[in-house]
C-alpha positions as CSV (number, residue, x, y, z in Angstrom):
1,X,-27.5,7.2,9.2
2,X,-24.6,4.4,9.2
3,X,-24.1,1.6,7.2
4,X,-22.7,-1.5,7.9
5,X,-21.0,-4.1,6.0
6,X,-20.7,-6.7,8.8
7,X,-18.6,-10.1,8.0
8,X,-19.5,-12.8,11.1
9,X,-16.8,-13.3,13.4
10,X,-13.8,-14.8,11.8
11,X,-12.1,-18.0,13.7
12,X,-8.8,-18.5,12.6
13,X,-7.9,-21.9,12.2
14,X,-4.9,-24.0,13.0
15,X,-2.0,-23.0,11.2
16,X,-3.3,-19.6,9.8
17,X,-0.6,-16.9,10.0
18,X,-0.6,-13.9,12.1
19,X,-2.3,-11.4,9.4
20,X,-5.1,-8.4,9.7
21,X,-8.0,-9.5,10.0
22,X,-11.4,-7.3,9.0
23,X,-14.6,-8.0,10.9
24,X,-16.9,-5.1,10.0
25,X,-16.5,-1.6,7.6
26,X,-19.1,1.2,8.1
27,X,-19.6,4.4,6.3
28,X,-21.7,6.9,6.8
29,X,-22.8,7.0,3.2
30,X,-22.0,4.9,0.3
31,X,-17.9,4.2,-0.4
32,X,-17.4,6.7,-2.6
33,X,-14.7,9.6,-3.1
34,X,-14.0,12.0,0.5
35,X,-15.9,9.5,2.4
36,X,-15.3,8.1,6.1
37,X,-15.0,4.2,6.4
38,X,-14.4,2.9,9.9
39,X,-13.0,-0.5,10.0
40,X,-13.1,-3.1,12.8
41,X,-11.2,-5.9,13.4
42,X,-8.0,-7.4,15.1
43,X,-4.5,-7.3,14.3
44,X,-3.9,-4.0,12.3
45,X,-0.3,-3.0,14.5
46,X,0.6,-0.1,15.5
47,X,1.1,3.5,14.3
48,X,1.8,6.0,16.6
49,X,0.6,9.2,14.0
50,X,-2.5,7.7,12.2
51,X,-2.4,10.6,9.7
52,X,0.7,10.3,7.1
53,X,3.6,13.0,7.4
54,X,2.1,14.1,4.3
55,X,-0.9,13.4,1.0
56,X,-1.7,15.6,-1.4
57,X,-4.1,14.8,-4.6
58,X,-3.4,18.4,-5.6
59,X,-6.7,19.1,-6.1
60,X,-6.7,22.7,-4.6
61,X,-4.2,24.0,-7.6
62,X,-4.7,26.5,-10.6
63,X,-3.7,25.0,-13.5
64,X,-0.3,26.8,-15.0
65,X,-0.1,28.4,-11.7
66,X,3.0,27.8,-9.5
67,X,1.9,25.2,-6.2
68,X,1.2,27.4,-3.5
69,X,-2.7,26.4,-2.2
70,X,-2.7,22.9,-0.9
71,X,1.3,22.6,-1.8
72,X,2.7,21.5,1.9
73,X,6.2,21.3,2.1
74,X,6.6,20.0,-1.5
75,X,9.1,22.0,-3.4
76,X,11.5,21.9,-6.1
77,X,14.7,22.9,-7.2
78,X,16.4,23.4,-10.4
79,X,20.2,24.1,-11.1
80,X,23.0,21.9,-10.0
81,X,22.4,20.6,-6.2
82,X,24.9,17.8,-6.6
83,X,28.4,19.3,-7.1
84,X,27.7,21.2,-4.1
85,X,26.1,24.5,-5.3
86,X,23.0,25.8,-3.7
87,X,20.0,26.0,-5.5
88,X,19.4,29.4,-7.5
89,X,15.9,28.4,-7.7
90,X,13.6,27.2,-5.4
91,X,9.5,27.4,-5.8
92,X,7.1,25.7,-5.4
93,X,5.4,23.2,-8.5
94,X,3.2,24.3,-11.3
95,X,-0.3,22.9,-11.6
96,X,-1.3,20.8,-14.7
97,X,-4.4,19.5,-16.4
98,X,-2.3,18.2,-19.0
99,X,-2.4,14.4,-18.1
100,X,-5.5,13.2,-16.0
101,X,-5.6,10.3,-13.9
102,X,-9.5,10.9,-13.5
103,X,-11.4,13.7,-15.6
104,X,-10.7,16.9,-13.8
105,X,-7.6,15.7,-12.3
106,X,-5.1,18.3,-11.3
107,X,-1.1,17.2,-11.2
108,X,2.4,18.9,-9.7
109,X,4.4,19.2,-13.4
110,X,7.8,19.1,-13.7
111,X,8.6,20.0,-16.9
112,X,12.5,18.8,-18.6
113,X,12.0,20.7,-22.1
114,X,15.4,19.7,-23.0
115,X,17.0,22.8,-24.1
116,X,20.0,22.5,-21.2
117,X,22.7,19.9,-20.5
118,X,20.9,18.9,-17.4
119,X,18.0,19.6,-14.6
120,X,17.7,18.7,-11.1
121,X,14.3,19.8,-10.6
122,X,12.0,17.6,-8.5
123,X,9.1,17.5,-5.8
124,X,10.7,17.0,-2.0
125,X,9.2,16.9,1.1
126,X,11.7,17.9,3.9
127,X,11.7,17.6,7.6
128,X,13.3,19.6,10.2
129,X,17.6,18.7,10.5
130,X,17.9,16.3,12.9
131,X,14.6,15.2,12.6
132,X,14.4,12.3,10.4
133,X,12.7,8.8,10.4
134,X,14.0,5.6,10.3
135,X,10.9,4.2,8.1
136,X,9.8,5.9,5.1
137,X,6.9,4.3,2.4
138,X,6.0,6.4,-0.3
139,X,3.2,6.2,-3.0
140,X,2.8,8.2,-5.9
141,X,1.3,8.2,-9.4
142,X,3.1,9.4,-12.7
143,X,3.0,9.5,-15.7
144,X,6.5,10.6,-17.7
145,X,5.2,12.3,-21.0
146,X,7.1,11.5,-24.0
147,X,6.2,14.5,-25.4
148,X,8.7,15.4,-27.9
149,X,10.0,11.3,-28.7
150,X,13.3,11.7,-26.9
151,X,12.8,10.5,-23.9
152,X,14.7,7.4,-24.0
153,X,18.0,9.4,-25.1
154,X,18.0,10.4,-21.1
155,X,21.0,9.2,-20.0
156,X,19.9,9.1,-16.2
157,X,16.5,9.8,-15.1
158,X,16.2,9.6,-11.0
159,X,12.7,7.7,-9.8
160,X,13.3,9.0,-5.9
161,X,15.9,9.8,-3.1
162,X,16.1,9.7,0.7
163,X,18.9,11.7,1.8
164,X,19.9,13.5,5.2
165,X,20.9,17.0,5.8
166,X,24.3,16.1,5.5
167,X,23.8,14.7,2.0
168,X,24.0,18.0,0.5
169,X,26.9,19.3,3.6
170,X,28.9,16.4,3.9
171,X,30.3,16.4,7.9
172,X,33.2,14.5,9.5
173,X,34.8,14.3,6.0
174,X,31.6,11.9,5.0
175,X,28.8,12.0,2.4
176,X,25.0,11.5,4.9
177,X,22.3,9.4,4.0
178,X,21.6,8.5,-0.1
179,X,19.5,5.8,-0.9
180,X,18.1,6.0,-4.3
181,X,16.5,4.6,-7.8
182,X,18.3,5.8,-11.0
183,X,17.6,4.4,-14.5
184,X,19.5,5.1,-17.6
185,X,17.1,5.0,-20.3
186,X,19.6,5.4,-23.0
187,X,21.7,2.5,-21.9
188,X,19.2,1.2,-20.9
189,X,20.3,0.0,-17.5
190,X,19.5,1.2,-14.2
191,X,20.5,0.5,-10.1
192,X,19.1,1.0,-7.1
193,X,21.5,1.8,-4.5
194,X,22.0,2.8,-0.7
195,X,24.3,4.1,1.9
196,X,25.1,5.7,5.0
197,X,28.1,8.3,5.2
198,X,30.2,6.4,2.2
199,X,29.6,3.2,3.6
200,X,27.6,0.1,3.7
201,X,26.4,0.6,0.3
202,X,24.3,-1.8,-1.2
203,X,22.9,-2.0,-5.0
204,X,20.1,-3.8,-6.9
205,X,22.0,-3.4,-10.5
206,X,19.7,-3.8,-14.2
207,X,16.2,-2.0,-12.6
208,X,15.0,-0.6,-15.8
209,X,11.4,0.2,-16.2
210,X,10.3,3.1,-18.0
211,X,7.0,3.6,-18.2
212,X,6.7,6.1,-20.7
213,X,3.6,7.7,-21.5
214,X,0.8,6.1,-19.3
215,X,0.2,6.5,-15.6
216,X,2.2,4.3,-13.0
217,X,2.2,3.7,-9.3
218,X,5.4,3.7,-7.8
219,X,6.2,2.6,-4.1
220,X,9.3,2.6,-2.3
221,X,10.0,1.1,1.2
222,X,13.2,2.1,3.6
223,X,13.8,0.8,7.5
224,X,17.0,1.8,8.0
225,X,17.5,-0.4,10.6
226,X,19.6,-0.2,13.9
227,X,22.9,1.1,14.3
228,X,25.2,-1.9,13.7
229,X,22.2,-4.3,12.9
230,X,22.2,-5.9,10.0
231,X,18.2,-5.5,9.8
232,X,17.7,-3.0,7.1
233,X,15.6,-3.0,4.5
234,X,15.1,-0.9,1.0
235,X,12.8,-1.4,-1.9
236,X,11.2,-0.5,-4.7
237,X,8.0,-1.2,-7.2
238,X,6.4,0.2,-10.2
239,X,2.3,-1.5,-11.0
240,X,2.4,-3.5,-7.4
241,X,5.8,-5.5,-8.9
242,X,8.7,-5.1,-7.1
243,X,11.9,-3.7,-9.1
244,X,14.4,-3.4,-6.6
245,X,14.7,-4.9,-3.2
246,X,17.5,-5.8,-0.5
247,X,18.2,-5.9,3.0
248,X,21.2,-5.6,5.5
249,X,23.1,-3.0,7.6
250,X,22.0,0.5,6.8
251,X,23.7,2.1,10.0
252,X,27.0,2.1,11.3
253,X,28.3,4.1,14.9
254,X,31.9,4.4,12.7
255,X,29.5,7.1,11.1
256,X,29.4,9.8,14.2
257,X,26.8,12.1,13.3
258,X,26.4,10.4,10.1
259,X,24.2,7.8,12.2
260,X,20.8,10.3,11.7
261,X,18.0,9.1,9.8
262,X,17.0,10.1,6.4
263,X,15.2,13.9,6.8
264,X,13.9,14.3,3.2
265,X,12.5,12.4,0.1
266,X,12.7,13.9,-3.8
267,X,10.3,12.9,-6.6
268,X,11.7,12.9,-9.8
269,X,14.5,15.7,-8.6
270,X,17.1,14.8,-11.9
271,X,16.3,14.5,-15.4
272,X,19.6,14.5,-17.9
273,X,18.7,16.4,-21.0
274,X,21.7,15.7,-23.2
275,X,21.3,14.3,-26.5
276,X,17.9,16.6,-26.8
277,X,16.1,14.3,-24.0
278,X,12.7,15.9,-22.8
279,X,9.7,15.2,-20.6
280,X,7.1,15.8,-18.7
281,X,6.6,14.4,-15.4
282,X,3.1,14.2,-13.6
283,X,2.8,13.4,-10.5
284,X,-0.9,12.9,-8.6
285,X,-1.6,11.8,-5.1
286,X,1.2,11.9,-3.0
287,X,1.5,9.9,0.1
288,X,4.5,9.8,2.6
289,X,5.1,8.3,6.1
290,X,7.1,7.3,8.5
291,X,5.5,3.8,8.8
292,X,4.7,1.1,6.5
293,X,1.6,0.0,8.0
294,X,-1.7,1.6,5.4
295,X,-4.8,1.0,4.1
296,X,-5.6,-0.1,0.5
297,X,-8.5,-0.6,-1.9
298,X,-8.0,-3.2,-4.6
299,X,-9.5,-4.8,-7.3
300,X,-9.1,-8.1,-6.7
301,X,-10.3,-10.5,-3.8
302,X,-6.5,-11.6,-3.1
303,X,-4.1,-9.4,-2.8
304,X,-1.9,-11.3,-4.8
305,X,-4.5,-10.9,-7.8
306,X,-4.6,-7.2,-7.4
307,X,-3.5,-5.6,-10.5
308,X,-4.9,-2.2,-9.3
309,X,-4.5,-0.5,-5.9
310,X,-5.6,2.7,-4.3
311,X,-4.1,4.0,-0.9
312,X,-6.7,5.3,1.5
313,X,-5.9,8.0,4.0
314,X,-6.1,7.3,7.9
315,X,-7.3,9.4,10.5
316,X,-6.8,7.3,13.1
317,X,-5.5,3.8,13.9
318,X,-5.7,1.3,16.9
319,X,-5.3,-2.6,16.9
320,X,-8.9,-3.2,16.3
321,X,-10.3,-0.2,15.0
322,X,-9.2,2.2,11.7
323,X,-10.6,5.1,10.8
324,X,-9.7,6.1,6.6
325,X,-10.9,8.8,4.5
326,X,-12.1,6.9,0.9
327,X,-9.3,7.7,-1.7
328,X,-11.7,6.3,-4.7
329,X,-8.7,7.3,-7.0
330,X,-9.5,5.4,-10.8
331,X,-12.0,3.2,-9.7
332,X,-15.6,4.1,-11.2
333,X,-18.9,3.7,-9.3
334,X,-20.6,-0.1,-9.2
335,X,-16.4,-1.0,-9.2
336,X,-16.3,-4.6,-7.1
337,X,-13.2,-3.5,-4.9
338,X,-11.8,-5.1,-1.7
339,X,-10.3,-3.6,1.4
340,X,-7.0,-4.7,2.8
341,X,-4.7,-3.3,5.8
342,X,-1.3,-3.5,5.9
343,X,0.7,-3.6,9.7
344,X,3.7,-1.7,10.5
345,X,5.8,-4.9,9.3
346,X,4.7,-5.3,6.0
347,X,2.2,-8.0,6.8
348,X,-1.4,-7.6,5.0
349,X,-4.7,-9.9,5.2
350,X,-4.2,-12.3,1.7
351,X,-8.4,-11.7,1.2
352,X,-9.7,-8.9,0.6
353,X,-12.9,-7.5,2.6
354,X,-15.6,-6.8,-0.2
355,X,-17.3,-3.5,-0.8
356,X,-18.5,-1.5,-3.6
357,X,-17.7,2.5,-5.1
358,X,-20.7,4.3,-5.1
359,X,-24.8,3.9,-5.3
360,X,-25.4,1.8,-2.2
361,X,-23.5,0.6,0.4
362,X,-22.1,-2.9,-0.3
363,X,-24.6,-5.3,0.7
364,X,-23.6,-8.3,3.4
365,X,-21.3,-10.8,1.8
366,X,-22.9,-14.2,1.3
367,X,-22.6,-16.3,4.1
368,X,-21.9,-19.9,3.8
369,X,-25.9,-21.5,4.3
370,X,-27.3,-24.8,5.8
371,X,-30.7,-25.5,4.7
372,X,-32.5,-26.6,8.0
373,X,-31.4,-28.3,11.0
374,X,-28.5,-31.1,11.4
375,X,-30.0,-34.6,11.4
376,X,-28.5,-37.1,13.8
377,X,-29.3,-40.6,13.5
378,X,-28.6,-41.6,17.5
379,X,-24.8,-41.7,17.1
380,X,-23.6,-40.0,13.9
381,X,-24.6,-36.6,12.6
382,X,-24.3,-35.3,8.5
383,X,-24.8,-32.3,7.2
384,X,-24.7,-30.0,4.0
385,X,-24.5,-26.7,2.9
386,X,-24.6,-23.9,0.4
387,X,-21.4,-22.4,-0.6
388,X,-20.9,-18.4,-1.1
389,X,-20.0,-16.5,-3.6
390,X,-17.0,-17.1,-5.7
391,X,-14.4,-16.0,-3.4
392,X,-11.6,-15.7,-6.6
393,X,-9.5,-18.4,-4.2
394,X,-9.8,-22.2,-3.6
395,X,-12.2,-22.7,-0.9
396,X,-12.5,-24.9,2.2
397,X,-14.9,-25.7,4.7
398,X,-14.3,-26.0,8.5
399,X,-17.0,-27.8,10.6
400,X,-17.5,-26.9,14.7
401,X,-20.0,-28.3,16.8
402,X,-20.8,-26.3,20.1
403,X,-21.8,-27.6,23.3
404,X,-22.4,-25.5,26.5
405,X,-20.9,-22.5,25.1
406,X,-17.5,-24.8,24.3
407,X,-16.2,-24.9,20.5
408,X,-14.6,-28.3,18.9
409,X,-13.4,-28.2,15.3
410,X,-14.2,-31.9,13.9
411,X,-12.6,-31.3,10.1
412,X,-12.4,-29.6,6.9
413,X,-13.5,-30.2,3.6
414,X,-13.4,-28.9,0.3
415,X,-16.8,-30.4,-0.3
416,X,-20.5,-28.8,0.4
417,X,-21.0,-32.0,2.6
418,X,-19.4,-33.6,5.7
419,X,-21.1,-37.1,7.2
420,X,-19.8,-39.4,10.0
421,X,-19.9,-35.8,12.5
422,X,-19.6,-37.2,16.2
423,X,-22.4,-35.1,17.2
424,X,-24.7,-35.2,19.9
425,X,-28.6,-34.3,20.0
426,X,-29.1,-30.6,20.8
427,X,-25.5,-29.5,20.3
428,X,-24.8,-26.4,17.8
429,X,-22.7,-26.6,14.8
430,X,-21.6,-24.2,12.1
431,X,-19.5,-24.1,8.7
432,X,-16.8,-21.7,8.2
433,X,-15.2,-21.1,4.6
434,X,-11.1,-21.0,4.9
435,X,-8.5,-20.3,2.1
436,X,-5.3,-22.5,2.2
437,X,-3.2,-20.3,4.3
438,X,-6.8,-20.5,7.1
439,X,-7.8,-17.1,6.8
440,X,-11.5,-17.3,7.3
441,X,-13.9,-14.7,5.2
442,X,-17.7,-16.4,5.6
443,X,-19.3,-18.7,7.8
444,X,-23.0,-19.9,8.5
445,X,-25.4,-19.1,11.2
446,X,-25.1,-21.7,14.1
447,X,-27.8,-24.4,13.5
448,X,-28.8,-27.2,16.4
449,X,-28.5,-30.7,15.6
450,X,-31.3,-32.6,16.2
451,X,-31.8,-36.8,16.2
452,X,-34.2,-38.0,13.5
453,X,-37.3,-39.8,15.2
């Protein structure tokens, strides 16, 4: 049997921008963990591969074991990749139980135990050479143990890297592709950087966050744009706040073959362990791809309140119809949460579609009620109504009358009341509830208006 969580059909007023908007989620069962939610609606972009290039929750992992069930193409590496030596090591990552997101979590560990000068040991995820992306978004959760209280002496701990093939075989006399987020905890300091074959570099200077010893959410965005466009983008954020962003040309045809796209991301990947540094990273649910556009799960009914997000997995995607697998992540059952989807161009709905983790599906959100029919005095018609729930946002109230089938939008109000309607015996008329920007998220059944005798 399927369940429906059905929101009436949303008419955007005047002035609303172009966002996502959610008409109906179903699910088979109850929103909870490894469950499907179909989603329809209009607006949610394009992707051409619904799936990401790659998610793991590494869930299917032996503790102390090294990754190989479930692992993908995530490796790591240890010994000193940058000044052009290959790799004498090269397996996959260990399972942990050590730090649990949720009880009975299982993590990818890299472990820094800070008895060499330095590690570059991280979690990648490689394509093929010559087959890069242009767009790359990346989630993760970590949490960097301070295990042994030297953490901070780290003189440069790396958050992430895209990089091409070349980055490690430099060609035409030119480093590739390096964008990446390095933090010096023992400055402190930090940048966030980019560049395409020694060139173009661009750098977000002072992004210093550590978040030792409790689990954090990092994102990271890069559109590398066109070749000699100056329509770029790179970014990155740490608890939904963004640390690092800028935008500009990322390519350049000067390059030659330099002009590729990035073929590879690294998590973590190097760890300075002078000064007796050490750490252990954790690293749960892993999500690449090669669009921006995703699905998310917050806990808030704005997405600017959301303090807490979890990224849900999609099986398939059309303008007007998603299909995810429920990622429940940390939120507990009987958790209010609300639904969001984000386009290919960064653009999400601002409200949040309401549902609920666990027990029963999420029952129909309130709608916006008026008690009885509209009375019209002969020339003028009034009428009042029941707001719905607290919506978390400022709420206002559109008004349409409807006559032979035609819609007329005759005001809004922050009031539960509207008088002085030009109305006409017989016509419809309805109430929708609008934020600021118009996004509408509850209206009323259509009731007739009928002249008071």
């Amino acid at each position: 049997m399927r369940y429906a969580f059905l929101l009436a059909a949303l008419v955007l007023v005047s002035g609303a921008s172009a966002q996502p908007v959610l008409t109906s989620v179903s699910a088979d069962t109850a929103v909870v963990h490894g469950n499907t939610l179909t989603i329809t609606g209009t607006g949610f972009g394009a992707k051409d591969q619904a799936a990401p290039m790659a998610w793991d929750d590494f869930q299917e992992g032996t503790p102390a074991e090294p990754g190989e069930a479930g692992a993908g193409n995530w490796i790591t590496r240890e010994n000193s990749i940058w000044n052009g030596i290959s790799a004498s090591v090269t397996r996959q990552p260990y399972w942990s139980s050590g730090r649990q997101r949720v009880d009975g979590d299982i993590c990818a560990l890299l472990d820094y135990p800070g008895q060499y000068p330095e590690s570059n040991k991280g979690v990648r995820y490689s394509t093929d050479a010559g087959q890069g992306h242009r767009a790359w978004y990346v989630s993760f959760w970590c949490y960097q143990d301070d295990w042994m209280d030297t953490a901070l002496n780290c003189e440069n701990a790396k958050v992430y890297g895209n990089y091409s093939s070349s980055r490690w075989v430099p060609s035409n006399g030119h480093e590739g592709i390096n964008f990446r987020w390095d933090e010096y905890w023992s400055g402190p300091g930090g940048h966030m950087f980019g560049y395409t074959c020694d060139v173009g570099r661009q750098e977000v200077t002072g992004v210093y966050h550590n978040n030792l010893d409790k689990w954090t959410r990092v994102e990271r965005w890069l559109d590398m744009g066109n070749i000699d466009v100056a329509n770029g983008y790179h970014a990155g954020s740490q608890d939904l706040q963004i640390r690092g962003a800028w935008s500009g040309q990322l390519r350049f045809s000067s390059c030659g073959d330099d002009t590729v796209y990035a073929e590879s991301c690294v998590i973590g990947h190097f760890f300075n362990r002078q000064n007796g540094a050490a750490m252990r990273l954790y690293i749960s649910e892993l999500y690449m791809d090669n669009s921006f556009a995703r699905v998310e799960l917050g806990n808030a009914p704005t997405w600017a309140a959301c303090t807490h997000r979890e990224i849900q997995i999609p099986s398939a995607w059309s303008a007007t119809e998603i299909t995810v697998t429920v990622n429940q992540g940390a939120f507990e059952a009987e958790d209010d949460v609300w639904l969001y989807v984000v386009d290919e161009n960064r653009v999400n709905n601002s409200v949040g579609y309401p549902l609920v983790i666990g027990g029963e599906p999420a029952s129909e959100p309130e709608q916006v009620g008026i008690p009885g029919p509209v009375i019209f005095d002969g020339e003028e018609a009034s009428v009042s109504w029941t707001a719905p729930v607290d919506l978390g946002v400022p709420a206002y109230y559109g008004v349409y009358l409807v006559k032979d089938g035609v819609e007329r939008r005759v005001g809004s109000t922050p009031a539960t009341y509207m008088d002085r309607i030009p109305a006409e015996n017989g016509m419809g008329l309805y109430v929708v509830a609008h934020n600021a920007l118009g996004q509408v998220f509850s209206r009323s059944e259509t009731v007739e208006v009928v002249e008071w005798r």
